[in-house]
C-alpha positions in Angstrom: 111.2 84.1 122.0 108.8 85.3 119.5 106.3 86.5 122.6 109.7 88.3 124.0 110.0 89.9 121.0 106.3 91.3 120.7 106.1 92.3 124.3 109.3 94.2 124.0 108.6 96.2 121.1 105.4 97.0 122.6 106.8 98.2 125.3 109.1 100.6 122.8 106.3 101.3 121.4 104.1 102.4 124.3 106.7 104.8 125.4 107.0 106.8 122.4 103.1 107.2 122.7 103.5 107.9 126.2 105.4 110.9 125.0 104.2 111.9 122.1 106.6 111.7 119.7 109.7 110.2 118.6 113.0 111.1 119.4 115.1 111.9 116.1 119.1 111.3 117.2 119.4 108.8 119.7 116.5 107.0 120.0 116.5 103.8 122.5 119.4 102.8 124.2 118.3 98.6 124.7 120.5 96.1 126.9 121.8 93.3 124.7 119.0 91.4 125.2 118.3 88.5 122.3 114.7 90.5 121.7 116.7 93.8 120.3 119.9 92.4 119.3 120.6 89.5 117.4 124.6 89.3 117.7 126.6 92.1 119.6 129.6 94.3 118.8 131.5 97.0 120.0 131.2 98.7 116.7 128.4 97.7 114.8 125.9 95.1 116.4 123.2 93.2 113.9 119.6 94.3 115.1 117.3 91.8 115.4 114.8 91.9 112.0 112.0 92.7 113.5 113.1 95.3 116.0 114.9 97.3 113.1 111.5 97.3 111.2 109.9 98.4 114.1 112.7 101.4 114.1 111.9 101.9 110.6 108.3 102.4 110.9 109.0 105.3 113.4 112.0 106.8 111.8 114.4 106.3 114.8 117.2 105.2 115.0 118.4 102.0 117.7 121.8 102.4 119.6 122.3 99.2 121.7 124.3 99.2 125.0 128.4 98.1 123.7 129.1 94.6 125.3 131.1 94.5 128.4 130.6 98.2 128.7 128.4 98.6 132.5 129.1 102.3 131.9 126.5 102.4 128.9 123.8 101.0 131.0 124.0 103.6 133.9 121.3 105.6 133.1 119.2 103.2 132.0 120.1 101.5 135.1 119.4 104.7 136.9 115.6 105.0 135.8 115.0 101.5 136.8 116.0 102.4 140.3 114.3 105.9 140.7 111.1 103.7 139.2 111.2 101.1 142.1 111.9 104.1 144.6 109.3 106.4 143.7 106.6 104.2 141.9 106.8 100.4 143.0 107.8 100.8 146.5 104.3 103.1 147.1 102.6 101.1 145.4 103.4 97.5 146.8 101.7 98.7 150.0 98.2 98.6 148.2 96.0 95.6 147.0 95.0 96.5 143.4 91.8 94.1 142.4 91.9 94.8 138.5 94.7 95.6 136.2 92.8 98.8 135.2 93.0 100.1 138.8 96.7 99.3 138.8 98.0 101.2 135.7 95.9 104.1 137.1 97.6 104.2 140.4 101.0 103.8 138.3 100.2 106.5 136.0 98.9 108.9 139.1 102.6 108.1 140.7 104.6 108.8 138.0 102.9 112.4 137.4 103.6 113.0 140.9 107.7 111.8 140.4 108.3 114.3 137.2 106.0 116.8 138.6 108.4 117.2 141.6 111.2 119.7 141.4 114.6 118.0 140.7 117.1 118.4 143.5 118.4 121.7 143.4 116.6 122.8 140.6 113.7 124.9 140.1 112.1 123.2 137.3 110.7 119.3 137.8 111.0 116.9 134.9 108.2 117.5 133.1 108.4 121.1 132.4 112.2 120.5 131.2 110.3 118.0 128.9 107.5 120.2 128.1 109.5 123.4 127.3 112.9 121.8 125.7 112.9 118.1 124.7 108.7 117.7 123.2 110.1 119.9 120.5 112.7 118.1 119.6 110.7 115.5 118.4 109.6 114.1 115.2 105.6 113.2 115.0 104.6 109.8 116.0 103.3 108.2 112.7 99.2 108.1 111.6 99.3 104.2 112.4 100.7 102.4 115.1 103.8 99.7 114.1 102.2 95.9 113.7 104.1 93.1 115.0 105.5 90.7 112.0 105.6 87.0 112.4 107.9 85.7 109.5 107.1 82.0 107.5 109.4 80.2 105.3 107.0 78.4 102.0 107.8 77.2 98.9 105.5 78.7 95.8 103.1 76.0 94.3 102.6 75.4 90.6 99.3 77.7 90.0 101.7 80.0 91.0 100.5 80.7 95.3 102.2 80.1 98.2 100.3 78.6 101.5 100.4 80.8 104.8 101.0 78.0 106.9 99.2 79.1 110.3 96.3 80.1 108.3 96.4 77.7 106.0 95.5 80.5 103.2 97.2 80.6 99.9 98.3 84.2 98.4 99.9 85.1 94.6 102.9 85.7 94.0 104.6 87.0 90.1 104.6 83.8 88.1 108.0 83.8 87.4 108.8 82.9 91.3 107.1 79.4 90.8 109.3 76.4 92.3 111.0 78.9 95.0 111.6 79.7 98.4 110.0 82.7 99.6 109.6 84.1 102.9 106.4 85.8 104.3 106.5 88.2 106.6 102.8 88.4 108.2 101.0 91.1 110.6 97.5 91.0 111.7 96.1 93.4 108.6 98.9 92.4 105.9 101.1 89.6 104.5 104.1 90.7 102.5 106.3 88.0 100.7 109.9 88.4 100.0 112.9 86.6 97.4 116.1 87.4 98.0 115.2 90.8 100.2 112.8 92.0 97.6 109.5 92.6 98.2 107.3 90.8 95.4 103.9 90.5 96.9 101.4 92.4 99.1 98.3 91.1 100.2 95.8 92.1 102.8 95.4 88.9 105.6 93.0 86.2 105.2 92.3 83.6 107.4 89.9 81.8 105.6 91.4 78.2 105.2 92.3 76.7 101.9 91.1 80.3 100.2 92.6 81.7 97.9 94.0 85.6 97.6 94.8 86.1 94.0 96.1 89.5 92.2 95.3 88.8 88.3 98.7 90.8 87.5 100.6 87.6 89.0 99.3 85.3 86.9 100.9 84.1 83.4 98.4 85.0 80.6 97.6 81.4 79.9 96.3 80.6 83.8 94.8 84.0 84.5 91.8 82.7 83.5 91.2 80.3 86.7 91.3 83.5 89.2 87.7 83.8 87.9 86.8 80.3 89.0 84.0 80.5 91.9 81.7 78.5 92.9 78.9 80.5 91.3 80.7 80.2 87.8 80.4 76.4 88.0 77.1 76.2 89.8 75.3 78.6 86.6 77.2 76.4 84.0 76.1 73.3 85.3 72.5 74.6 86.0 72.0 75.5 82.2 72.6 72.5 81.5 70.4 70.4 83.6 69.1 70.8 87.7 70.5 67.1 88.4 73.7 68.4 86.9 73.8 71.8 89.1 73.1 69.6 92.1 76.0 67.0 91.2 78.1 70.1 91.2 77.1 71.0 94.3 78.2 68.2 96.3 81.3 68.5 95.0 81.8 71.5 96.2 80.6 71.1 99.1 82.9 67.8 100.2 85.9 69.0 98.9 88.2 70.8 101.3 90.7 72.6 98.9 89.0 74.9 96.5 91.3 74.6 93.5 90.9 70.3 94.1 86.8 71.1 93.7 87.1 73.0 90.7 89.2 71.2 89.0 86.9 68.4 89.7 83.5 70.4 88.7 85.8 71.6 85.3 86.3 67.5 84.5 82.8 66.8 84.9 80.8 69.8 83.2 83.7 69.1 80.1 81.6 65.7 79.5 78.8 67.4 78.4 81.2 68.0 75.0 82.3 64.9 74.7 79.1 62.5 75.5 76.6 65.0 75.6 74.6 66.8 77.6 71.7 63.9 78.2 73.8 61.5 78.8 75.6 64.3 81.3 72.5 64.6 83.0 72.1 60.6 83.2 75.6 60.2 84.6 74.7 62.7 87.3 71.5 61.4 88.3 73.1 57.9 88.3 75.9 59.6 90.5 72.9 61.0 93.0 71.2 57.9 94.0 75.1 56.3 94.5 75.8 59.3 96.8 79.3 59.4 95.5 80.4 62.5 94.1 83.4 63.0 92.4 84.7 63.4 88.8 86.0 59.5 88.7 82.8 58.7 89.8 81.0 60.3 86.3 83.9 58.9 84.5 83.3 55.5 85.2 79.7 55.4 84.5 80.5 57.0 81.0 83.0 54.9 80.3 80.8 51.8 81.3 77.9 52.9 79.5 76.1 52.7 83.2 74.3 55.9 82.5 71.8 53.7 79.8 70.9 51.2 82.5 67.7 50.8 83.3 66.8 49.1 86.3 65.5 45.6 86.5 61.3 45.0 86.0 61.6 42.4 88.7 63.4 45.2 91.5 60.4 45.6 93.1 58.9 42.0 92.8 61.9 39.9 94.3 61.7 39.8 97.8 64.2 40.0 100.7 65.6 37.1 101.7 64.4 36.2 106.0 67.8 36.2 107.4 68.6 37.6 111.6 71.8 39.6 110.1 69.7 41.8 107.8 68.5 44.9 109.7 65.7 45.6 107.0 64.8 49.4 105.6 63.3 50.7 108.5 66.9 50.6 110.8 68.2 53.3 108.8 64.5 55.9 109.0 
């Protein structure tokens, strides 16, 4: 349904490029079709969202066909049939080997159907457009209507909600934490909406598990970790020690969601005021030859004084035992 609803507006769309401007009274007479009209009604049908944005964005206004009325559609039905006549019916007798060549020979039929004079007239189509109708209408707009996809979400504690399809997370006011929002998302733009009010407006990202963050939406207490990158934490961690900015690394580098890493990089750089930068640096170079790399991982070798280790004077002296089940160092070169 969503792909009716795209290729139908496009078509809408196409024909008020087509001719130039946009009609100002009534705009587009639509069938009932699910794709313009979400629940018909001889007085006042409900539009379907998107197609009423879309008549927004040009400034036109949508009369749908009244249900059970055939004489509503008889122009529209009208066109279809002088179409097929006077354009498909040539045209079927030709093979066409690319799309390009077919909309050409389309577009070189229709000239020649509202170039010919109407039926005892002596004016043709066009020039009844040309010299009456173009200047009845208003001027297309300076850019072209996107197509909105809408997503329901729920807004997170630090105060984003997650684009689902993109898996992107964008800020909302602070105050909107804990509700249900809805998103509605084009290819350039993501707007997010409570309760038919607009409180968000971010450019797209698809970047997954980034983060698009407007410093205004943030409670003075958390604005602070929209400054968190991974620069910030890589230049604290090297003044403290190389080992340490290397630690830091690898977390950031295994960690999928970027608020997870840096709160993990924040819990380990904080030991260096509690125990110290040395023993910091020990914990982290203890945490390097392990090759696990997490802030549990420093904590535990704090907390078990594993950092003052030293390893055994007879390491190097005890041999390996001869056993067929041990592969020996050289397996893993």
């Amino acid at each position: 349904m969503s792909q009716q609803k795209e290729d139908f507006i496009a078509a809408c769309e196409n024909t008020l490029h087509f001719i130039g401007g946009v009609p100002a009274a009534i705009a587009i007479v639509p069938d009932n079709l699910k794709a313009a009209v979400t629940k018909s009604s001889r007085y006042e049908p409900t539009l379907n969202e998107t197609f009423e944005d879309f008549a927004d964005h040009y400034g036109t206004t949508i009369l749908p066909a009244r249900a059970y009325r055939p004489r509503d559609k008889a122009l529209v039905e009208g066109a279809v049939k002088i179409i097929y006549t006077k354009v498909y019916a040539p045209l079927n007798k030709h093979i066409y080997h690319s799309l390009s060549e077919l909309n050409t020979a389309i577009r070189q039929a229709l000239e020649v159907h509202n170039s010919q004079l109407l039926k005892g007239r002596n004016y043709s189509r066009k020039l009844q457009f040309e010299e009456i109708e173009r200047q009845t209408l208003a001027p297309l707009p300076v850019l072209r209507y996107q197509f909105k996809k809408h997503f329901y979400a729920r807004v997170i504690k630090n105060g984003h909600v997650n684009l689902g399809p993109d898996k992107h997370y964008y800020s909302v006011p602070y105050r909107f934490i804990g509700k249900r929002v809805k998103l509605l998302y084009s290819r350039t733009i993501v707007e997010i909406y409570s309760n038919y009010e607009r409180i968000a407006l971010h450019p797209r990202e698809k970047n997954p598990y980034g983060y698009t963050t407007d410093k205004e939406h943030m409670a003075s207490a958390h604005r602070f970790k929209s400054d968190w990158t991974p620069d910030m934490f890589l230049n604290w961690a090297a003044s403290i020690h190389e080992d340490v900015r290397l630690y830091i690394l690898q977390i950031l580098e295994r960690k999928q969601h970027p608020e997870q890493a840096y709160k993990s990089c924040l819990g380990v750089l904080g030991f260096a005021k509690k125990a110290g930068n040395d023993r910091l640096i020990m914990a982290c170079q203890r945490g390097l030859s392990y090759g696990l790399y997490s802030y549990k991982t420093i904590q535990t070798i704090l907390e078990n004084k594993m950092d003052n280790y030293e390893e055994s004077i007879f390491a190097d002296e005890l041999p390996m035992p001869d056993h067929g089940n041990i592969r020996g160092k050289d397996y893993y070169k």
